[in-house]
C-alpha positions, 0 to 999 in steps of 0.5 A: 500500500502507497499512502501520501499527500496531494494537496499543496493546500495542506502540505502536511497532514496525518494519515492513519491507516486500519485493516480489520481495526488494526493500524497498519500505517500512521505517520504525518505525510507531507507533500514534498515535491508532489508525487511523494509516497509512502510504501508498506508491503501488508500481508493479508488473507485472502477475503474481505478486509475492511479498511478505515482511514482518517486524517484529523488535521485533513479533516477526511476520513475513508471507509471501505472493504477490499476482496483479496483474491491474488496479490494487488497494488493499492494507493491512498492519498490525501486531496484538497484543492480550495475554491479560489485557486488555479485550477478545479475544487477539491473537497478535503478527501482521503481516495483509495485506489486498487489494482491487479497490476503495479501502479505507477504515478506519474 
């Protein structure tokens, strides 16, 4: 799993991580440079897994579940984008993204 900040509007935020009420990642992300990311292999049973993160200084939350059936790549980042700026809005947000292939930012 890949977590990190997007936003330059918040350039630090606390993210932590749970799968199965259990924390697997909490740390402060900054953005950096942009595409920045941190990387945490998580070994996980086959099935469903439920999956929570939240941000308090983000002010963004996630809940989910996510069905192991073989090896997946998965990203969750933190996005905010105010009104006002270049650019599109984007509500303060936690996104989970997940694939059967790598993923590659670019």
């Amino acid at each position: 799993m890949s977590v990190g900040n997007q936003s330059s509007a918040l350039p630090t935020v606390d993210i932590e991580v749970q799968i199965d009420g259990r924390t697997v990642i909490k740390d402060e992300f900054s953005i950096g440079m942009g595409h920045s990311s941190f990387e945490k292999v998580l070994d996980l049973s086959l099935g469903p897994h439920r999956i929570h993160a939240l941000s308090k200084k983000g002010g963004a939350e996630y809940d989910g579940t996510i069905d192991i059936k073989s090896e997946h790549w998965a990203t969750l980042h933190y996005w905010y984008h105010p009104e006002g700026q270049v650019g599109d809005a984007i509500k303060k947000s936690l996104r989970l993204h997940v694939s059967d292939t790598p993923l590659r930012m670019r």
